[in-house]
C-alpha positions in Angstrom: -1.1 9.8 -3.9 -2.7 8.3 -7.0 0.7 7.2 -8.5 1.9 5.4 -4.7 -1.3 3.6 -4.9 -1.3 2.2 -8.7 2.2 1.4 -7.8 1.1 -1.0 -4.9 -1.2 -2.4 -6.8 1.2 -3.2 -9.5 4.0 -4.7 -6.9 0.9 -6.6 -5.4 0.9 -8.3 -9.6 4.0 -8.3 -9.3 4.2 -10.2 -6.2 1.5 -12.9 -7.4 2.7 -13.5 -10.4 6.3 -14.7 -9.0 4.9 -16.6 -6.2 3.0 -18.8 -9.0 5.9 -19.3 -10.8 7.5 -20.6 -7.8 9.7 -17.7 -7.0 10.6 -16.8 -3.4 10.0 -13.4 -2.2 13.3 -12.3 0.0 12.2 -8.3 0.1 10.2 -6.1 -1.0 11.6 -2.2 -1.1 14.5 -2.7 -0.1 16.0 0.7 0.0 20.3 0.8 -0.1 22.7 3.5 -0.5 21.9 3.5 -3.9 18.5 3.2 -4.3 15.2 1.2 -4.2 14.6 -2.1 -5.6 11.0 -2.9 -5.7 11.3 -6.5 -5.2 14.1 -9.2 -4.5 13.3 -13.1 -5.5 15.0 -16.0 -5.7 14.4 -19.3 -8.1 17.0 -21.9 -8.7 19.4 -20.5 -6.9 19.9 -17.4 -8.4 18.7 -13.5 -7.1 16.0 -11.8 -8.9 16.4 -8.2 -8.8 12.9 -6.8 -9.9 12.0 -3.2 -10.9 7.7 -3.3 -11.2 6.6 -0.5 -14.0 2.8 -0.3 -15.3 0.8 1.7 -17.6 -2.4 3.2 -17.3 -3.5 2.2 -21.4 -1.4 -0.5 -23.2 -0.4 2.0 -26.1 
């Protein structure tokens, strides 16, 4: 349960981050035939396919 929450927390980053550099969020765990993708986005025109990873010490 740990791990799920960290991994909110990081999408929630994630999340913040985009929106102040003016991306648009489309969806958010979007789940297909062939897997997750943690976020979808969209600036300029183009798709943003985003996979969120963080680390518990910056090694």
């Amino acid at each position: 349960m740990y791990n799920k929450n960290k991994g909110f927390e990081y999408e929630k980053i994630a999340k913040k981050y985009l929106r102040y550099n003016n991306y648009k969020i489309l969806e958010v765990n979007f789940i297909s035939k062939f897997g997750e993708i943690d976020i979808i986005a969209e600036k300029n025109d183009r798709l943003h396919f985003i996979e969120v990873k963080g680390r518990i010490n910056a090694k």
